[in-house]
N, C-alpha and C positions, 0 to 999 in steps of 0.2 A: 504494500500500500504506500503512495506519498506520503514523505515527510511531513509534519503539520511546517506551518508559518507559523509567525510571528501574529497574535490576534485568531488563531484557528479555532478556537473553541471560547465558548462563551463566557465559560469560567476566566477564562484570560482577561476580560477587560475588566474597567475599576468600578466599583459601585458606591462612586463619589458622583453628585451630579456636576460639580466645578470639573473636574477631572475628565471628564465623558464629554461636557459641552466642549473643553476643547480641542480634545482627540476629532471630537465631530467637526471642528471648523481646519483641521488639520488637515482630514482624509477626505475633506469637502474641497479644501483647494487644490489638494492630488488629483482627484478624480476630475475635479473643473480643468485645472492646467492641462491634462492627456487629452480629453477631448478638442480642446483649442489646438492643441499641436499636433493635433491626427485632423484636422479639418471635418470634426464633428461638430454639430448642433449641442448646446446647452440641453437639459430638461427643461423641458414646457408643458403645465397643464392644459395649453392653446393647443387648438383640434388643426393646429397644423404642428402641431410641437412633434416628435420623432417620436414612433409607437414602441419602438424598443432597444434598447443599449446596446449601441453595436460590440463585437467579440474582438478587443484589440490584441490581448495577451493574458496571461494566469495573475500577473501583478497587479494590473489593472483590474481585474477582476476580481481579485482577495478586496483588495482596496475598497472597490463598490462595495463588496457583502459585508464588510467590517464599518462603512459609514451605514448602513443600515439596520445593523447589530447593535451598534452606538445609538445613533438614535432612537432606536425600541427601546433600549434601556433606558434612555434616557425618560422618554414619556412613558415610560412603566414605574420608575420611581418617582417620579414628578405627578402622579396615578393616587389617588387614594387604593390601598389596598382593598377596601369592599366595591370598590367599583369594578373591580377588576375581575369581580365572579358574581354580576351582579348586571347595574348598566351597563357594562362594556358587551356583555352577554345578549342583554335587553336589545341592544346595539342589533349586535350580528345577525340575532332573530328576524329584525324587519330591513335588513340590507337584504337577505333571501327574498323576503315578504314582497319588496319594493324592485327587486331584479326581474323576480317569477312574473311580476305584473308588466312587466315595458317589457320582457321578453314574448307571454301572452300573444300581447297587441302590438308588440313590433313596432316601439315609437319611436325608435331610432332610425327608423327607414323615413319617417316622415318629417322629420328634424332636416333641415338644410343642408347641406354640407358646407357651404359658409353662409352665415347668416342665421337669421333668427327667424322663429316662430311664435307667435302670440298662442299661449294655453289654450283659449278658446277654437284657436282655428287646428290646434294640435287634436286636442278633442274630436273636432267635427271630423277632420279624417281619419281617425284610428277610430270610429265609431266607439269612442270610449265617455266617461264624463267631466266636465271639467275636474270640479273639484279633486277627485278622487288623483285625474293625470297629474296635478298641479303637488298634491300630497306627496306622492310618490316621486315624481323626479326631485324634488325641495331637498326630499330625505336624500336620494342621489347624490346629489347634489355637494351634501358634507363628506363625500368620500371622492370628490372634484369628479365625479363622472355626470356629465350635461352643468351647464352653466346659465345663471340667468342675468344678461350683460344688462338689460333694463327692465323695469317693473311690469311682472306679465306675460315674460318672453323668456323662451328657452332658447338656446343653443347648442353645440358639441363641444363637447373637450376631444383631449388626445385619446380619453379612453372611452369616451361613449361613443367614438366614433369607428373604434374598432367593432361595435359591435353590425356594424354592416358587413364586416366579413363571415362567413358563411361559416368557415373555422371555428371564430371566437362566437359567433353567434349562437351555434351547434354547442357549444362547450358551456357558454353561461345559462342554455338553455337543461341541459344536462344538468348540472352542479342545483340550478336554482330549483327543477319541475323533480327531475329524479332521483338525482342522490336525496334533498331536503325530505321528498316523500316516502322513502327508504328509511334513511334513519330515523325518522318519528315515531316507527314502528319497531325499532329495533329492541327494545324492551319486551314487546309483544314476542317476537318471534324467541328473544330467551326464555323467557315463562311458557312457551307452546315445547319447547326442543331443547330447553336447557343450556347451560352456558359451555357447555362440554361438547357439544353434537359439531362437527366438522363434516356433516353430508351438505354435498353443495345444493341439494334441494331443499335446505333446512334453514332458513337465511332471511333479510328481513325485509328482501325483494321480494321472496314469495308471498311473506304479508300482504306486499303494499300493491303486487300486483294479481294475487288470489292465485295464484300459479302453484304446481308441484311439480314443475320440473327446473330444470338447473339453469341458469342465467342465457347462456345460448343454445341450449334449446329452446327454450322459450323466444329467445331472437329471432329463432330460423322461421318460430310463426308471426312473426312480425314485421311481413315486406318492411314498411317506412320506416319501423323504427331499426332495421336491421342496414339498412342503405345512409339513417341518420347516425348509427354507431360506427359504420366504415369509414365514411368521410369525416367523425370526429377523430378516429384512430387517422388515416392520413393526415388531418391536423395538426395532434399533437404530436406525428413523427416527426414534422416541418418546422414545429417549430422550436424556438432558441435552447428550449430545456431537453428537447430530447431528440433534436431533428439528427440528420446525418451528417454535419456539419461534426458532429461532437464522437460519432459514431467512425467516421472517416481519420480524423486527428487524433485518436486514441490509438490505433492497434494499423499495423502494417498489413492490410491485405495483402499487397500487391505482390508482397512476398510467399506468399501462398501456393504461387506458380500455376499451372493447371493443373487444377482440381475440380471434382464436382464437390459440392455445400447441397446438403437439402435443408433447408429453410424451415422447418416444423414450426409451424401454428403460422406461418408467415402471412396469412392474410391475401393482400391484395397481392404482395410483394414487391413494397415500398423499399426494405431492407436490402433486398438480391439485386435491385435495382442499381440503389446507389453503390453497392460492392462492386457490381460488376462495371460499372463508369470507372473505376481504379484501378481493376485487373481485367486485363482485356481477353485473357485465356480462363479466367474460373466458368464454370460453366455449374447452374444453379436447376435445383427444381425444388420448388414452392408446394409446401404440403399445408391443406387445409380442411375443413368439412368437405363432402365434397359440394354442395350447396354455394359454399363461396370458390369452392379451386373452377365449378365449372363458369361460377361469373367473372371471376379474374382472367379466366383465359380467352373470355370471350371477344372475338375482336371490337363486338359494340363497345362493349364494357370498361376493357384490359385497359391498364394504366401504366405497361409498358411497354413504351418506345419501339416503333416498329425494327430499329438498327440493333436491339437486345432479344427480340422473340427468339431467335433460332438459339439463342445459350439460355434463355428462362424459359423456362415450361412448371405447369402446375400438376399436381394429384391428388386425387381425392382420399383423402389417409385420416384414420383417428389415433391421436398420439397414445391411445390406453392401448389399442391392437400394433401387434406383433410389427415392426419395422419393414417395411418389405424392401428399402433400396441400402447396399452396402455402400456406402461412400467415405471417400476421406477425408469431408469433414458433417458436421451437424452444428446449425445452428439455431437457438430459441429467444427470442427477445419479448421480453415482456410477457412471456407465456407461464411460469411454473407461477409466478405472485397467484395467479387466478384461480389456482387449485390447493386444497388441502392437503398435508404432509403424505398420506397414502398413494394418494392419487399420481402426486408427482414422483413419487417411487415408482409406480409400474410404467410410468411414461420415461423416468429416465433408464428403467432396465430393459426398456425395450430398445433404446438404444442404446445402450450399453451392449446389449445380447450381439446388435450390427455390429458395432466397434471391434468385437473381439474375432470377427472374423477378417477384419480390413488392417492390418498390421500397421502403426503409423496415425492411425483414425482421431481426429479430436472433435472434442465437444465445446464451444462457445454460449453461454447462458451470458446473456447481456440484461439485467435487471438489480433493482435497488439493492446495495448493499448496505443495511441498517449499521448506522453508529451505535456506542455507547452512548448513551446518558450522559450530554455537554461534551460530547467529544467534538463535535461540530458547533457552528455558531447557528442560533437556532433557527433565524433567516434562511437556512440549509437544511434543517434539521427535520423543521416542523412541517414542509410540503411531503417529507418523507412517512414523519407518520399519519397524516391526514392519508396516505395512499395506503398508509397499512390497513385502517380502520376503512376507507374506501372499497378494499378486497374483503372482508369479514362481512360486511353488510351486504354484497353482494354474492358473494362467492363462497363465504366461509375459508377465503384463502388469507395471502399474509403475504408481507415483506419480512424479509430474513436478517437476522446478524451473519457476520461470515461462519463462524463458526456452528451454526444453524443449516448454512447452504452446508459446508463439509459434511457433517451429520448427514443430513439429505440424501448428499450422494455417496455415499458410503450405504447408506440404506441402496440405494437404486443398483448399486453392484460396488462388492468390495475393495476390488481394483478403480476402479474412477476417481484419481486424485487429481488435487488442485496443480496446475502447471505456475499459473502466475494469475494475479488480480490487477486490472489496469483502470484506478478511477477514472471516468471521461469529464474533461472537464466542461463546464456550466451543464450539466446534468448531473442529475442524484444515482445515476447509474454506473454502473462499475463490467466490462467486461471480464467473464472470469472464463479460462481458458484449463480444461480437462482433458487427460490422457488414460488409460488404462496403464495402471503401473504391473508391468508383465511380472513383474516380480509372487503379485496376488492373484495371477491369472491361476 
C-alpha cells in the first residue's frame, strides 16, 4: 500500500480552531497558486464556474483533501455538539426531501441556462405549485445548489446545473427516490430476517420494493429501471472518482502483452474498452447475465467502438456457475462489494478452479479497499462507508478491509494469494492483483 503523507489521516490534524483556521488559509493559497499556474479557473459557485477539479498531480490533490478535512473540522468544532446529531440530521433529512422533489418534476430542465426565472412562471411549467417550488429550491439553495440573484427569481449555480446531465441526473435521482426509500425501511427488513441473514433476497430493497428476489433479478424485470441502472453505472465509470482515467494511471496494462482478460460481471464493457485503447494486442471477452451480454453486443445497443469489436466480444455467463473460458487473465470490478461473503467464495472458486489449469493465470479485483478507523482523512473515508452501508441495504453485501479481501480469497481457493495492492489515485478503489501460489496447489 502507499506511504501515508504528511496530513493523511484525520487524527493528524490539530483540534485547535486558531491552529486549523490557518493551516486552512495555508493549503487555500497552495491549492489557489496551482490552479493559477496550470491555467485553471478559481472555484465558482456561478453556473459557469468549472463543475469539477481538474486531476493535476497526487500533491495537489492531498492538498485539496487536507483543505477540506480542515475545514470540516473546523465547522465541526465551531458546531455545537447537539447539533451535530440532531439539526445537522434534521438538515440532511429535507436536502433528500427537497432533491426527491426538483428531481420529481425536473426543474432544473426549466431553469435557464443563463438567466433567471420568476417562481411563478417556474411553477406554471413544471406543472408544479408555486409555493411548495419556491420552498424547496430556498432550502436548495443553503447548500448553493440554484440561486436567487433577485427577489422571486431563481437561477443555476455550478451545481444545479449539472443536474441537466443525464449522468448526475440519473444519480441524484437514485440516491434521493431509491436508496432514501430503501433505507427507511431498513429497520423493517432487520426485524423480518434479523441482523445476521446475508441472503441477498433478504434486504431492505425487498421491503421497499415488495420483491423476493435478489436486486438484479429483480432488475432484469424492470426494462427502464434496468437501462436507468446501466447508464448510471457508465456514469459513475466516467466519472473523476472512479472513471478510467484513474483505472489506466494505476497499473500497466500494456504490459500484459497478448493476452485474452475475461471481464466477469463487466457489464456493458466500459472496463475492456478502455484497457484495450492501451494495449492494442489484449484481446477481451465480456461476461455478463446473459440479458445484458446479449444487449451489449448488440450493434443497436453496443457501446463499443466499431475499430475494438473484433478483440471485445461478450457471453452470457453466471459468475456462481462453473467458468467455462480458460484464460490468462480474469478481471472483476466492482462486482464481489454486491455479494455476500458465501457467494463470493463460489464465484471466486470458480475461477480459481480456471486459473489452475492456465499456468501463469491472474486475477485482478478492482474494488474498495476499506481503511482502519482514521487511517484516512474522513473527506476519503466516509464516501467509503456510505458505499459499505449502500451494498447491505441493497444487497446484503459489503466493502472489505484488506485483510477481509485475503480471508475471502483464501476461502475461494487456498492457493489464491495476494500479488501486490495498487491504491488508484482520486478513487476509493485499490486494484489488487492475484496469482495461484503453486506452492498450495
Amino acid at each position: 500500500m502507499e506511504p501515508q503523507v504528511k496530513f493523511a489521516a484525520a487524527t493528524d490534524f490539530p483540534q485547535d480552531i486558531v491552529a486549523l483556521g490557518k493551516l486552512c488559509s495555508d493549503l487555500a493559497t497552495q491549492v489557489s497558486s496551482k490552479l493559477s499556474e496550470t491555467g485553471h479557473p478559481q472555484p465558482s459557485f456561478a453556473a459557469d464556474g468549472p463543475s469539477v477539479f481538474p486531476i493535476l498531480d497526487q500533491d495537489f490533490e492531498n492538498k485539496r483533501n487536507q483543505l477540506r478535512e480542515a475545514s470540516k473540522m473546523l465547522y465541526e468544532l465551531t458546531t455545537n455538539p447537539e447539533d451535530l446529531v440532531t439539526r445537522e440530521l434534521w438538515a440532511k433529512v429535507h436536502d433528500i426531501n427537497a432533491f426527491s422533489y426538483i428531481v420529481k418534476y425536473k426543474l432544473a430542465e426549466h431553469v435557464p441556462i443563463n438567466g433567471k426565472i420568476s417562481y411563478t412562471q417556474l411553477a406554471q411549467k413544471a406543472s408544479t405549485g408555486h409555493g411548495l417550488t419556491r420552498k424547496m429550491l430556498r432550502h436548495l439553495m443553503t447548500l448553493r445548489v440554484f440561486a436567487e440573484p433577485e427577489p422571486e427569481t431563481v437561477k443555476h449555480t455550478a451545481a444545479s446545473k449539472l443536474l441537466l446531465d443525464r449522468g448526475t441526473f440519473l444519480n441524484t435521482k437514485f440516491i434521493s427516490h431509491d436508496t432514501f426509500q430503501t433505507a427507511a425501511v431498513h429497520l423493517k427488513a432487520l426485524e423480518k430476517w434479523g441482523h445476521e441473514t446475508r441472503a441477498p433476497n433478504e434486504t431492505a430493497h425487498n421491503i421497499a420494493h415488495n420483491s423476493d428476489k435478489p436486486f438484479f433479478e429483480w432488475l432484469r424485470d424492470e426494462p427502464k429501471g434496468a437501462q436507468d441502472f446501466a447508464d448510471l453505472m457508465a456514469y459513475l465509470f466516467k466519472s473523476s472518482a472512479r472513471g478510467h482515467t484513474s483505472l489506466l494511471e494505476s497499473y500497466d496494462w500494456n504490459k500484459l502483452g497478448k493476452i485474452t482478460m475475461v471481464d466477469v460481471g463487466g457489464s456493458s464493457g466500459h472496463c475492456s474498452i478502455a484497457i484495450a485503447k492501451v494495449n492494442p494486442d489484449m484481446t477481451f471477452i465480456v461476461q455478463d447475465l446473459p440479458n445484458i451480454a446479449a444487449q451489449s453486443s448488440d450493434p443497436a445497443t453496443t457501446i463499443v467502438p466499431p475499430e475494438l469489436r473484433d478483440r471485445i466480444t461478450f457471453q452470457g455467463h453466471d459468475m456462481l456457475e462453473e467458468q467455462p473460458v480458460l484464460a490468462d487473465a480474469y478481471f472483476m470490478r466492482m462486482v464481489l462489494h454486491d455479494w455476500p461473503d458465501d457467494f463470493c467464495v463460489k464465484a471466486l472458486a470458480n475461477i480459481a478452479k480456471a486459473m489452475a489449469r492456465r499456468q501463469g493465470s491472474r486475477l485482478y479485483i478492482v474494488d474498495s479497499v476499506l481503511p482502519a478507523p482514521s487511517e484516512l482523512l474522513t473527506v476519503l473515508e466516509r464516501p467509503m462507508r456510505v458505499a459499505d452501508l449502500q451494498m447491505t441495504i441493497i444487497h446484503n453485501g459489503m466493502e472489505r478491509q484488506l485483510d477481509e479481501w485475503d480471508a475471502l480469497f483464501r476461502r475461494g481457493h487456498q492457493a489464491l494469494a495476494i500479488q501486490r495492492v495498487v491504491r488508484m489515485p482520486q478513487s476509493p478503489h485499490a486494484i489488487i492483483e492475484l496469482q495461484l501460489d503453486e506452492k498450495l496447489l
